[in-house]
N, C-alpha and C positions, 0 to 999 in steps of 0.2 A: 633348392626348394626352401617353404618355409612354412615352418609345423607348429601352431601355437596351441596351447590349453589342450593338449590329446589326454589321454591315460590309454597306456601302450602298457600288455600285461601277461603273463603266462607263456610266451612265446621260447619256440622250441631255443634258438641260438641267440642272438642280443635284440632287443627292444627294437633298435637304432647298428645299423652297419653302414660305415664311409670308408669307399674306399678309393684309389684310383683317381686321386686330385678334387675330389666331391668336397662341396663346401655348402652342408645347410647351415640354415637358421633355426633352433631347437629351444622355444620358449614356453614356459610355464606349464610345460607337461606333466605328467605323472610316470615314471619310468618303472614298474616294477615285478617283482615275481615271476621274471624270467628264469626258465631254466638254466642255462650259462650266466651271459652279463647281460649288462642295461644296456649302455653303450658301447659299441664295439670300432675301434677307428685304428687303420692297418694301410699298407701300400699306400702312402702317402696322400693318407688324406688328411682332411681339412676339417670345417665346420665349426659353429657359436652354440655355444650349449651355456642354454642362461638363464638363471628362474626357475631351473625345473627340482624335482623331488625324484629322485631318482635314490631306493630302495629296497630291501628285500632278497635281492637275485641272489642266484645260488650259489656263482663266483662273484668276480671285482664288478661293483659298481658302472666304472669304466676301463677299460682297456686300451690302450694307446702304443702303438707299436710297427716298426719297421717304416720308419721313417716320416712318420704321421703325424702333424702339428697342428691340432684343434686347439681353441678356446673353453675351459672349462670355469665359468664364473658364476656365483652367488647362485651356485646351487643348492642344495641339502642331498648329501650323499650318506647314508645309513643302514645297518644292518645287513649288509653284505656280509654274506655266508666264507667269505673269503677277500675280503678287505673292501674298501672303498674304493681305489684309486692304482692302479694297475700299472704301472709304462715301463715296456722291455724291449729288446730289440732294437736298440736304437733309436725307441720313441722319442717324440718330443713331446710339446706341449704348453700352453700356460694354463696354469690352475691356478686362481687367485679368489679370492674373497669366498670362499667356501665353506658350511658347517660340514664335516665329515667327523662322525661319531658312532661308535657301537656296535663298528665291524670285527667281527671275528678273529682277521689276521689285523695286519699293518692298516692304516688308517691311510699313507700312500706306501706304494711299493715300488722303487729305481732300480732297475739292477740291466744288466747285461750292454753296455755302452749308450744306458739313454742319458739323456740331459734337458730334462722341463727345467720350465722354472716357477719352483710354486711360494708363494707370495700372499700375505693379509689372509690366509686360511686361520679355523682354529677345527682345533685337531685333536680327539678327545675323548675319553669313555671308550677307546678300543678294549677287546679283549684281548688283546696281542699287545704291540706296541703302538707306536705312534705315527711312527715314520721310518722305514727298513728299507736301505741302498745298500744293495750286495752284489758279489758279480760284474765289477768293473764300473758299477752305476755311477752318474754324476747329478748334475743338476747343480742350480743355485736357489738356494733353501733362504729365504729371508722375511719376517716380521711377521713370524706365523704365532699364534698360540697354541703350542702344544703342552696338554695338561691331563691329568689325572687319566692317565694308559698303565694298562695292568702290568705291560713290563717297562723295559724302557720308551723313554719319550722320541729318541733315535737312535738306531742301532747303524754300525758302517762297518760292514764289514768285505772282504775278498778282494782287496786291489781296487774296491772304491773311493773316491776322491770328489765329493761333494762341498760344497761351501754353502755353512750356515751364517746368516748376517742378521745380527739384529732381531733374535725370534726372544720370545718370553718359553720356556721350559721350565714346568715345575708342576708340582702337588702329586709328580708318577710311585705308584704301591713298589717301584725297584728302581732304575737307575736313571740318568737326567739324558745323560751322551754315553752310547756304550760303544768302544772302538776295538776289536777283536780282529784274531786270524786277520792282518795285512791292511787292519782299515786306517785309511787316511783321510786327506782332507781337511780343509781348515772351517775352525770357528772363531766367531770375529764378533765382539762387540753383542755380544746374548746375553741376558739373565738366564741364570739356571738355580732353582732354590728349591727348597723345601722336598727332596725326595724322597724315599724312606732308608734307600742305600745311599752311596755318594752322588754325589751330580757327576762326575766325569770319571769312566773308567775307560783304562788304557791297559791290553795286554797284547800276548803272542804276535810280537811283530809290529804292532800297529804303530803310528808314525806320525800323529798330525800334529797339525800348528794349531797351537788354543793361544790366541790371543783378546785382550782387552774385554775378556769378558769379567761380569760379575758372577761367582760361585758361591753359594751362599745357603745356609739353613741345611745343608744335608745328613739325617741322621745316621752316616755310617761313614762322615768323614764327604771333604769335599771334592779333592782329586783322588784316585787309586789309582798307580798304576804297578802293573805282577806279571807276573810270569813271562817275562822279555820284555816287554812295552818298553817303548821309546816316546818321542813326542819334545816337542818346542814348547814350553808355557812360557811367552809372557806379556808383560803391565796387565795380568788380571787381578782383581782385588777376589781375594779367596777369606772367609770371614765367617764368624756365628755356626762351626760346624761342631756337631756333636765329633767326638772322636779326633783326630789330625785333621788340619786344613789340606796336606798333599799328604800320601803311604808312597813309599815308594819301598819296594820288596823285591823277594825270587829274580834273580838276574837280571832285572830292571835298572834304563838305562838314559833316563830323561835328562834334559836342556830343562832347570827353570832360571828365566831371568827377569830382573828389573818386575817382580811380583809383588804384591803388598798381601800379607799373611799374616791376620790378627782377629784376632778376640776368639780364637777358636775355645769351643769348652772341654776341651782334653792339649792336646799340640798343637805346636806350628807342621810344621815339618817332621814326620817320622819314617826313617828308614832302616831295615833292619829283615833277617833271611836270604843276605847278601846282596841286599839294595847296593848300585852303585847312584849315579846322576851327578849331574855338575848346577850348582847353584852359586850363581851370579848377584850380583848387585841387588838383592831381592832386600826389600824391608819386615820383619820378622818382627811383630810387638804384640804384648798385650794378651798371649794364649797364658791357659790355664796350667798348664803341663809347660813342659821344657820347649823353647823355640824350636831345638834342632833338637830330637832325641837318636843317635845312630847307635845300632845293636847286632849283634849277632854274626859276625864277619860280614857285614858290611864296609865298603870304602868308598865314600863319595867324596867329592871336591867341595869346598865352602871358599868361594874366591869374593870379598870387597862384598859382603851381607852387611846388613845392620841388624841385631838380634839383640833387641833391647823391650823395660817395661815389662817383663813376664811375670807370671805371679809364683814359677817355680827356678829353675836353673836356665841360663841362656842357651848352651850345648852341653848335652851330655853322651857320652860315649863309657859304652860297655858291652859284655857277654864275648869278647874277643875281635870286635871291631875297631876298627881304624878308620882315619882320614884321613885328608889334607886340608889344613885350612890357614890362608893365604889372604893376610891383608884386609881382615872382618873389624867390623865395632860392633863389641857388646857392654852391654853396658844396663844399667839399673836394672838388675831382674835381682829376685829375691831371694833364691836360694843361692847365688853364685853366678859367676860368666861362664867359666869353662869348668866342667867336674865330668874328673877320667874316674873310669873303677880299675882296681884293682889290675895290671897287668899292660894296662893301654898306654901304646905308645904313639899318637899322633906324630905326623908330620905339622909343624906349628912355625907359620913365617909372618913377619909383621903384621900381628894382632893388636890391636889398641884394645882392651878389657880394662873396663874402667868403673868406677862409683855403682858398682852392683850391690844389695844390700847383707849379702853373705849371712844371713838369718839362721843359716846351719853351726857355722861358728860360732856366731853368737852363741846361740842358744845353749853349744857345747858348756862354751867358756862359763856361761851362767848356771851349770846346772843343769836345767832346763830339758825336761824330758823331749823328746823328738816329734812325739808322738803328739804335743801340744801345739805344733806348728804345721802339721804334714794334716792331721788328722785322718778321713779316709778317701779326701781329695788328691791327694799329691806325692811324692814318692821320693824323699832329700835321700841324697848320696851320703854316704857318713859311713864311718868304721861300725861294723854291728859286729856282734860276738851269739856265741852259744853256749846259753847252759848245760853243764854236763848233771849237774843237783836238779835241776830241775825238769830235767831230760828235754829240754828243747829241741829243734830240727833248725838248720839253716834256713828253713823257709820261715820262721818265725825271726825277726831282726828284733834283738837288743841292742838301742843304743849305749852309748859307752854312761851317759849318766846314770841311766837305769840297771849299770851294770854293779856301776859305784853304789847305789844306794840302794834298789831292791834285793840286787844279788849279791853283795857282802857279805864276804867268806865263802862264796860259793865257788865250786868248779866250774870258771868258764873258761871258753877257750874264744880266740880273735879269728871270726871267719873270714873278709876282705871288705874291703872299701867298696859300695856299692849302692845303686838307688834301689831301697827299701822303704816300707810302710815302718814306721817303731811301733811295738806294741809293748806295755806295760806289765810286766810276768808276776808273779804272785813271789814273793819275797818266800816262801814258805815252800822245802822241800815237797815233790808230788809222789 
């Protein structure tokens, strides 16, 4: 059949039900305030749904499911009481060129062996997130815009394995890609910027491949990956994140390779709460904080990096962790190439460390309080001591110059070699 310009309303089950190989033509209607859904499409149906405005309902917008492959295009799908975009069961579908915004849950939802393929949508102002494959969901997700979703902009989780290609993700109130409890699937070639957490997190299990994408602007750091997370990252350019460009933490166990990680405003790379991963050929420059900073019984691999141009130390290593690192160039960073604290003993195999500008020596040699160089940006490795005259704490770091000339004659004692703030102590018993 073929239904144009209706307004279909109130209705007890969906607007619109296809089922059993039906194939309408559904244009320019008005779909809405139905009690369940708008449109409902199941036992393998069919149908063009195109032009219409379909909103309000009490569930999904549409529903799509048990083997069902309709056409859902250049509709307005909105203010679903429980999401936009529904497809379970082994749904299919194509859903392309669509505003869908301002749904309560997921703006679409994949889960239990479906696979649409949704495409040129934008996807946005959910109360939820943006896009939720869980449940084995698949689909191929590509050159969507998904933007400004109260949680994340896509969530994958439970043995789902979706591919995103090519979408714009960004401006979401929490995370860009959030991969949880076993989720997989790759992404390929996205922007993902501007989030208020990271753009890509990775825990408990999950496993995808992030490749060639750009990562960029996130205020809580650009990859994270915790609590188990695995995962492939690479040739993504990761850049301009507040915090570390990648976290890798809590028994965390990532592949990053051949990545370019720069200009971040805190690190390149930080691992540390027993981060392991293995990092490849990756290019490391230009972060504000330490290229590599590894901490805390941590032991990752550093094989054939370049970790050069920093504005603080190339690698540092401390709080009882370790590496291996095998065959890297570091080189012109500012604080130093490699700075171990106190205790660390790497595994160290042909490293070229070269023409770094060792700022912390310097300054040593000159005098030169620490605390003139670090300020309360940056954190240089150096022997600091403790006042015992001035009753100090280890948490406050005297450099050794300010040990020499404010604290002269004083009781101090040598606490370890380590990356601290200097602070400047009153020469004057407290």
């Amino acid at each position: 059949g073929y239904f144009e310009a209706n307004d279909i309303h109130n209705n007890r089950i969906a607007g619109f039900e296809v089922k059993a190989g039906a194939n309408p033509t559904v244009v320019h209607c008005e779909i809405h305030h139905g009690q369940t859904g708008g449109i409902y499409v199941h036992e393998n149906g069919l149908g063009q749904f195109i032009d219409n405005k379909i909103h309000s309902n009490n569930f999904a917008g549409v529903w799509i499911t048990s083997n069902s492959n309709p056409t859902i295009r250049r509709n307005e799908i909105y203010n679903g009481h429980q999401g936009g975009v529904y497809i379970f069961g082994e749904g299919r579908g194509l859903i392309e060129h669509n505003n869908i915004y301002g749904n309560a849950l997921a703006g679409i939802q994949i889960r239990t062996n479906s696979d649409p393929i949704v495409r040129h949508n934008k996807i946005h102002h959910g109360q939820h997130g943006g896009i939720y494959v869980h449940e084995k969901g698949q689909g191929l997700i590509e050159e969507n815009e998904v933007y400004a979703n109260t949680l994340a902009g896509v969530w994958i989780t439970t043995g789902s394995t979706p591919v995103l290609r090519r979408n714009r993700i960004h401006s979401g109130k929490q995370v860009g890609v959030y991969f949880y409890d076993n989720g997989h699937g790759k992404l390929e070639d996205n922007d993902i910027f501007n989030h208020l957490y990271s753009g890509v997190q990775i825990r408990t299990g999950s496993n995808p491949v992030i490749r060639g994408n750009k990562i960029w602007g996130g205020q809580n750091g650009g990859v994270l990956v915790y609590n188990g997370g695995l995962g492939l990252l690479e040739q993504n350019e990761i850049f301009d994140n507040a915090m570390a460009g990648v976290w890798i933490k809590t028994d965390s166990n990532p592949t990053l390779k051949r990545n370019k990680i720069f200009d971040g405003r805190d690190g390149g790379i930080c691992i540390f709460n027993g981060g392991k991963g293995i990092l490849e050929e990756n290019d490391i420059f230009r972060n504000a904080q330490a290229g590599v900073l590894i901490s805390t019984q941590s032991h990752p691999i550093l094989r054939r990096n370049r970790i050069f141009d920093g504005l603080a130390a190339g690698v540092e290593i401390t709080n009882n962790a370790t590496a291996t690192l095998e065959f890297n160039q570091i080189f012109n960073n500012r604080f130093g190439g490699l700075c171990l604290a106190s205790g660390v003993q790497p595994i160290v195999r042909g490293n070229k460390i070269f023409n770094n500008q060792d700022a912390v020596e310097k300054a040593v040699a000159n005098g030169q309080c620490l605390y003139k160089i670090s300020s309360y940006t940056s954190f240089p490795m150096h022997d600091f001591y403790r006042c015992q005259t001035c009753n100090t704490t280890d948490r406050n770091a005297i450099c050794v110059n300010c040990i020499k000339t404010c604290h002269a004659g004083h009781d101090v004692e040598f606490i370890r070699h380590d990356r601290k703030k200097s602070f400047l102590m009153s020469p004057e018993p407290v």
